[in-house]
N, C-alpha and C positions, 0 to 999 in steps of 0.2 A: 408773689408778695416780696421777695426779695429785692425786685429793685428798688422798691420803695424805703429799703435800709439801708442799699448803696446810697441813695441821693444825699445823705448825709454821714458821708464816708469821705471824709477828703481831707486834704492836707493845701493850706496855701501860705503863702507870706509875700509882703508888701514890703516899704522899707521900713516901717517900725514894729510890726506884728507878725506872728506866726499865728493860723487858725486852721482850728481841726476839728470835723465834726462831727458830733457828738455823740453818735451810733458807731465808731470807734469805739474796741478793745484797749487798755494797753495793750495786749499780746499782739494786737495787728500793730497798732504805733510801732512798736519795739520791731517788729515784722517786715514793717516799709522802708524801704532802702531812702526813702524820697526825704522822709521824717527829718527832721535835725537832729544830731547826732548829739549833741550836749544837752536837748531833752530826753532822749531817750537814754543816759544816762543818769539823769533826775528821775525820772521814773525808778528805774533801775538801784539808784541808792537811798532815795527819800520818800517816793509815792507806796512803793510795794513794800512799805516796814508795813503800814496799814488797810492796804486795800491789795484783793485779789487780782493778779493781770488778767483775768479774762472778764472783771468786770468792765463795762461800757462806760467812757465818762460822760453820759447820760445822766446815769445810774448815781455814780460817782457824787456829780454836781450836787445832783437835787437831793440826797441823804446824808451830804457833807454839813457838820459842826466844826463850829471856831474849837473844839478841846480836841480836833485832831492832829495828827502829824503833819498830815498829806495838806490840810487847808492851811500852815503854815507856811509850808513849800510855795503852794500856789501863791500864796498872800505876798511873801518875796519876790517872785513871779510877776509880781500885778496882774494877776490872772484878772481878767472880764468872760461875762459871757453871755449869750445871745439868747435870750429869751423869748417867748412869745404867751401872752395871758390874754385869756379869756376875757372880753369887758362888751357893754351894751352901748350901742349908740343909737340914737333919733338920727333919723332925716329929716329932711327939710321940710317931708310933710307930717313929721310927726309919729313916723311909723318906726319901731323901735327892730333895731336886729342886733343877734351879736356873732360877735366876729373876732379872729385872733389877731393882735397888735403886738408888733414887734418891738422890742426894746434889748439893748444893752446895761447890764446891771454891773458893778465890780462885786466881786466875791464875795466881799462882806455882808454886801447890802444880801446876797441871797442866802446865805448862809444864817445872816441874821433871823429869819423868816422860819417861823416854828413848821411842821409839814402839813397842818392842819390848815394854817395859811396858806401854804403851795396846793394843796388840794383845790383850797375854795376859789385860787384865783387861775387855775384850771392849766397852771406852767408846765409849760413845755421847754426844756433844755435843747436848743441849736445846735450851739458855738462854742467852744474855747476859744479864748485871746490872749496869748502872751505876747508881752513886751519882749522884744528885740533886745532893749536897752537893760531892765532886769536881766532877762538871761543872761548877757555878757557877764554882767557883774554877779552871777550866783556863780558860787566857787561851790566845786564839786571834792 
């Protein structure tokens, strides 16, 4: 069962994005030599005033409120992130299935979302997405 934790253990970036995902610890981010070094010092000065390093930002994402510290940080950040929800579609002939559909939400929109909602719409947390461009500009 464990590879199945790995698959969504990784670290990439592009030229505007850093993304990492989501079955990450902090305590592994902070861990990985590979990580960028000026988020693992946000972590380090801003994330861990209110959340545990060895919680998963899985975990993190989806029990995250706008009256925390850590969801200010990220909001800075321009955090997004990769979701996938539960929804029903018709075929062509009419036969109904349902199936996960992936989408990207920004922080807010999901944080917005009471957890009674994240239950019913059956989300699953992927992805972290930071800007490139925020990082630079968050002063540590």
């Amino acid at each position: 069962m464990e590879y199945q934790n790995n698959d969504y253990k990784y670290f990439m970036q592009d030229t505007g994005s850093l993304y990492f995902g989501a079955r990450y610890s902090y305590q592994e981010i902070m861990e990985d030599e590979t990580a960028n070094f000026k988020f693992k010092s946000i972590i380090e000065h801003y994330i861990a005033k209110d959340t545990d390093l060895s919680t998963a930002l899985e975990s993190h994402l989806y029990y995250m409120t706008p009256e925390q510290f850590s969801y200010r940080t990220y909001k800075q950040l321009k955090a997004r992130v990769k979701i996938s929800v539960l929804e029903e579609k018709t075929s062509v002939f009419g036969k109904k299935k349902t199936g996960y559909r992936t989408r990207v939400v920004h922080l807010e929109e999901l944080a917005g979302w009471n957890l009674a909602q994240k239950k019913k719409m059956g989300l699953v947390i992927q992805e972290l997405m930071i800007s490139k461009l925020a990082l630079m500009a968050f002063s540590v």
